[in-house]
C-alpha positions as YAML, in Angstrom:
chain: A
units: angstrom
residues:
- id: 1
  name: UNK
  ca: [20.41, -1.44, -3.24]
- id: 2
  name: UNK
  ca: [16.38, -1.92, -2.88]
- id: 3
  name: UNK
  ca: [14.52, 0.53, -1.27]
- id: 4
  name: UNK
  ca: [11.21, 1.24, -0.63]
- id: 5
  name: UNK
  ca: [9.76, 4.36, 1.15]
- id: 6
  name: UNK
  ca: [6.72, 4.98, 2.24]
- id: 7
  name: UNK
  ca: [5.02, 8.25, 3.50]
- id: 8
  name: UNK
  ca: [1.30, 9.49, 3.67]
- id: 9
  name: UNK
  ca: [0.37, 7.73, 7.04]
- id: 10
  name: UNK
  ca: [-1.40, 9.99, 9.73]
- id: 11
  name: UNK
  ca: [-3.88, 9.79, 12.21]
- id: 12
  name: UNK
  ca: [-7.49, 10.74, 10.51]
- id: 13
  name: UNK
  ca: [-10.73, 10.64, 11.59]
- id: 14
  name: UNK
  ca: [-13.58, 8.28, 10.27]
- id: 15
  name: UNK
  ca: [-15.23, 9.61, 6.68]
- id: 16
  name: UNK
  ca: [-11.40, 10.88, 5.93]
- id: 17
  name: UNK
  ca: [-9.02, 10.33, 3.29]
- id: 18
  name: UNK
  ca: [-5.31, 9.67, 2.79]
- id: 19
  name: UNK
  ca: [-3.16, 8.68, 0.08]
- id: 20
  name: UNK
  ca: [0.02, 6.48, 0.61]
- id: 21
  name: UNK
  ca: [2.79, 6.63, -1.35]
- id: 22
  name: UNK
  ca: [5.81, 4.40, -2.00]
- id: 23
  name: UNK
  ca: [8.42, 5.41, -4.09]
- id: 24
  name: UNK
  ca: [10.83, 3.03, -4.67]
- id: 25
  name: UNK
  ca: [14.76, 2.38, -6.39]
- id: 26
  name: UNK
  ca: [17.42, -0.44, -6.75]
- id: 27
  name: UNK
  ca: [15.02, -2.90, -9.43]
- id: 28
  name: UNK
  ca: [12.81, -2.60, -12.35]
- id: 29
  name: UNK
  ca: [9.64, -1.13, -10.97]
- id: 30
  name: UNK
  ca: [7.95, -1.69, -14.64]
- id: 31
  name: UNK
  ca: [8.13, -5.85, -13.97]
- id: 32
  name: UNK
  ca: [7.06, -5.99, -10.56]
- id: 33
  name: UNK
  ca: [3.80, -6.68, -9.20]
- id: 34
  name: UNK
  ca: [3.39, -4.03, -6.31]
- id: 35
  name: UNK
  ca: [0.97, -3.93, -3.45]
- id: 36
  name: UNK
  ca: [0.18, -2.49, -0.14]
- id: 37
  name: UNK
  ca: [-0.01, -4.96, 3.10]
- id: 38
  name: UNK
  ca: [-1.47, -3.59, 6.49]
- id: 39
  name: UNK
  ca: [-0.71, -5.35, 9.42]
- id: 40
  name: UNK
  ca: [-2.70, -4.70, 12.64]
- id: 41
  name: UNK
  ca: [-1.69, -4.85, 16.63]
- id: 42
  name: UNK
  ca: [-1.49, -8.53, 17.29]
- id: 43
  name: UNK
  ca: [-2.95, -9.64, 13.50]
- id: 44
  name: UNK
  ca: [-0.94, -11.03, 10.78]
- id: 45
  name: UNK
  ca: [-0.44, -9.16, 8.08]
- id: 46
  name: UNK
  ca: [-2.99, -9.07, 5.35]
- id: 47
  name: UNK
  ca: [-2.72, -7.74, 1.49]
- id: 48
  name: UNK
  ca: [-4.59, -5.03, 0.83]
- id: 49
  name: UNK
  ca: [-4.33, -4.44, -2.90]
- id: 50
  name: UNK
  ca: [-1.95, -5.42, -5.58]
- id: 51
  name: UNK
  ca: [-1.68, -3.98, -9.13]
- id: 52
  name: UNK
  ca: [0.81, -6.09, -11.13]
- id: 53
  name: UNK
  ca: [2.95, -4.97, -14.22]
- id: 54
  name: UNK
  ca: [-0.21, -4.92, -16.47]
- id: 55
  name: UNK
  ca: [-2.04, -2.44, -14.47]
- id: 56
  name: UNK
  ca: [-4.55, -5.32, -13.94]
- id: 57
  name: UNK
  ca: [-5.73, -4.64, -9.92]
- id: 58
  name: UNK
  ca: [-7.16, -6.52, -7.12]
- id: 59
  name: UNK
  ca: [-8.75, -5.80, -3.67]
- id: 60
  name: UNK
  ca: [-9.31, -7.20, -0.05]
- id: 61
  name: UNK
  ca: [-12.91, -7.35, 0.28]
- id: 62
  name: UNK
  ca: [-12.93, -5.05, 3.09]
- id: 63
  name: UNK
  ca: [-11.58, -1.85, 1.07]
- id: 64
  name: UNK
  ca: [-13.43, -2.61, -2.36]
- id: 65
  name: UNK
  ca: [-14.96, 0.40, -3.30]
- id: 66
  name: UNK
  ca: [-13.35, 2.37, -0.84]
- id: 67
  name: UNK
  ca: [-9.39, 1.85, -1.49]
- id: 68
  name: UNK
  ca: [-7.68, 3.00, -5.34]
- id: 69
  name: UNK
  ca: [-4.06, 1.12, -5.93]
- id: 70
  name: UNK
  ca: [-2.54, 2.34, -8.64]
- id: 71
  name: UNK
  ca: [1.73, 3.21, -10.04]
- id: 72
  name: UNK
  ca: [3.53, 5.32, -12.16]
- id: 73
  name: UNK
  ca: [6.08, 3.75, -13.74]
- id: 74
  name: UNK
  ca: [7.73, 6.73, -14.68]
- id: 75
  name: UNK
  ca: [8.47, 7.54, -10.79]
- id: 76
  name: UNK
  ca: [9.18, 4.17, -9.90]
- id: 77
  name: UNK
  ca: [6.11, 4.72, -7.35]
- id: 78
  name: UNK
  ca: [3.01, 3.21, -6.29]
- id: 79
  name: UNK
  ca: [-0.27, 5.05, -4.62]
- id: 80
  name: UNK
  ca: [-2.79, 4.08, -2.11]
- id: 81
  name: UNK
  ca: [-6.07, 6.09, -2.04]
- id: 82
  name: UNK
  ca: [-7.75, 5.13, 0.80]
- id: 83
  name: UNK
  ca: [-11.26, 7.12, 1.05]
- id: 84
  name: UNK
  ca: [-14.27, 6.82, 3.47]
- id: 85
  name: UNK
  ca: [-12.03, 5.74, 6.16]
- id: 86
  name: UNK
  ca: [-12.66, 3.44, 9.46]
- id: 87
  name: UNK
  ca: [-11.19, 2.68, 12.71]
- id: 88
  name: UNK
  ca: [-10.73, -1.38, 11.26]
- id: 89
  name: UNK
  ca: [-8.18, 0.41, 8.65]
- id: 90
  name: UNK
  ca: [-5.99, 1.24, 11.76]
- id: 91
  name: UNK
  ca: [-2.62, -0.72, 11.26]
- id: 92
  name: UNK
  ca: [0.73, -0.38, 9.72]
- id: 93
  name: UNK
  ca: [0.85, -0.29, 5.86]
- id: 94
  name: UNK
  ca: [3.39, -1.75, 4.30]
- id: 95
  name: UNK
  ca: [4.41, -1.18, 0.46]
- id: 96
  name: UNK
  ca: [5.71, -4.85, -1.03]
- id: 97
  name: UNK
  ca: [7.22, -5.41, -4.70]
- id: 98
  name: UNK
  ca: [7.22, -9.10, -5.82]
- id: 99
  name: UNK
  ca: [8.42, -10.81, -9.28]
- id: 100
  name: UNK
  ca: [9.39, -14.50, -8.44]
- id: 101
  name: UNK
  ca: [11.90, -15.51, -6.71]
- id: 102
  name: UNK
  ca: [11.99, -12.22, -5.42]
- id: 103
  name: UNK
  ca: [10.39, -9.92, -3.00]
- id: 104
  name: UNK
  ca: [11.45, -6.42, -1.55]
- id: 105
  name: UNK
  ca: [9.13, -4.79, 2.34]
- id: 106
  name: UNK
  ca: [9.04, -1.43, 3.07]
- id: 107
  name: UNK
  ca: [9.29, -0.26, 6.71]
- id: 108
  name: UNK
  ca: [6.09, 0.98, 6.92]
- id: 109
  name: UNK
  ca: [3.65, 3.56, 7.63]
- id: 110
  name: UNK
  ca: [1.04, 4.22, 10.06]
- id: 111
  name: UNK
  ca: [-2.32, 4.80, 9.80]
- id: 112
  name: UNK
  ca: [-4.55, 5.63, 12.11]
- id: 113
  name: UNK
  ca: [-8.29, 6.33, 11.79]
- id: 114
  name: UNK
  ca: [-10.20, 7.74, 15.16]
- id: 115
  name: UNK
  ca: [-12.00, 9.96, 16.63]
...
């Protein structure tokens, strides 16, 4: 069975940091591109960052700079470092593993950034 958990949400204030976590079981972690989605009240929901099987990485414009993705493939687990924090980072972040035709969603964790 797939599963993927995530933890590390919280409600910070702007300037903070928090690092996400998803640790995940059931498939082979090592072949799967993983990435974090965030999906705001009333917005779709947008990717983040991805880091596929190669370590190779890529970034939504809005957290270059700011955000880290990266996995251990040892722990079946990917990270989100999310520094210098803003209130447009509020949302729901998602942890998603994809390798064609397949795809496996967390449930989610929220993050909330406000003073």
């Amino acid at each position: 069975q797939v599963q993927l958990v995530e933890s590390g949400g919280g409600l910070v204030q702007p300037g903070d940091s928090l690092r996400l976590s998803c640790v995940t079981s059931g498939f082979t972690f090592s072949t799967y591109s993983m990435a974090w989605y965030r999906q705001a009240p009333g917005k779709q929901r947008d990717l983040v960052a991805r880091v596929i099987s190669d370590g190779s990485t890529l970034y939504a414009d809005s957290v270059k700079g700011r955000f880290t993705i990266s996995r251990d493939n040892t722990k079946n687990t990917v990270y989100l470092q999310m520094n210098s924090l803003k209130p447009e980072d509020t949302a729901v972040y998602y942890c998603n593993a994809a390798r064609f035709p397949h795809e496996h969603w967390g449930q989610g964790t929220q993050v909330t950034v406000s003073s």
